[in-house]
C-alpha positions in Angstrom: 0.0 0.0 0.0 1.5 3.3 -0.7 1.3 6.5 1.0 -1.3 7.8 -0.6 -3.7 4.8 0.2 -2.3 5.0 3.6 -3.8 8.9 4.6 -7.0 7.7 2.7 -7.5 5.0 4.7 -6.3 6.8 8.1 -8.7 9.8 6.9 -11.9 7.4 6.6 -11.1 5.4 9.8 -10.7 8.4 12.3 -13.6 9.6 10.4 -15.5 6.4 11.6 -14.6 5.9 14.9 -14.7 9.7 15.9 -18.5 9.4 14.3 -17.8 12.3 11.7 -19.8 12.1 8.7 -17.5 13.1 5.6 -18.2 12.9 2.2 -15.7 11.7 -0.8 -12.5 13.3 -1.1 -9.6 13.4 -3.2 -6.4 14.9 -3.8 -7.6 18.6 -4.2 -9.8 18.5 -1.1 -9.2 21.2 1.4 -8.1 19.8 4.5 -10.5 21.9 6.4 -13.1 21.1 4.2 -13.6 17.3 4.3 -15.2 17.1 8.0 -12.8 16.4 10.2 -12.4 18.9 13.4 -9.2 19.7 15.3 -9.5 16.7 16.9 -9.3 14.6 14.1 -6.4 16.1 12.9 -4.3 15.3 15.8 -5.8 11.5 16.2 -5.0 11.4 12.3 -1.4 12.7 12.6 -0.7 10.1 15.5 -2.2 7.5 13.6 0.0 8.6 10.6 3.0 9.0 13.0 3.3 5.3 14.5 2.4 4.3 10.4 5.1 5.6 8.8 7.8 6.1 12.3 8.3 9.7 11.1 6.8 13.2 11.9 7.1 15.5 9.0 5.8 18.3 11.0 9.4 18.5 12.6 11.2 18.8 9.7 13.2 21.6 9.7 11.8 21.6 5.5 8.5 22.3 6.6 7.7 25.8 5.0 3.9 25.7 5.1 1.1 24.0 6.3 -0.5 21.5 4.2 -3.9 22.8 3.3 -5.5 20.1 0.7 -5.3 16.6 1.2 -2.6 16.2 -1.5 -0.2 18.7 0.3 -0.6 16.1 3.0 -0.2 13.3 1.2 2.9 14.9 -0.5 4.4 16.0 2.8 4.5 12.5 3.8 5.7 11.1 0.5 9.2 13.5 1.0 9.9 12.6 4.7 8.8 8.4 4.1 10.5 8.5 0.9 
């Protein structure tokens, strides 16, 4: 499964068990647009922490927030790469 597949996934399942009803998402989705609330995001970058053993949020690279779903999935695919 690639990294990509990996955020999908993670999105859908915090989605589920923090009882959030999203709809479909993709790439171009804005992040703050999908559903989730503050508290997803930090239950989905935990989740996406222990995944991949790396927080790209401390990388010294980091020059902006990601704000779609792609810049997230991107973000991850430089620090897991």
């Amino acid at each position: 499964m690639n990294v990509r597949d990996i955020i999908f996934q993670e999105i859908a399942g915090v989605a589920a068990q923090q009882k959030k009803k999203i709809g479909p998402f993709d790439e171009n989705s804005p992040l703050l647009g999908i559903g989730l609330d503050s508290l997803c995001f930090a239950i989905l970058v935990a989740r996406l922490e222990e995944r991949f053993d790396v927080d790209p949020f401390e990388s010294a690279e980091l020059n902006s927030l990601p704000t779609t779903v792609g810049d997230l999935v991107e973000m991850y695919e430089r620090v897991v790469a």
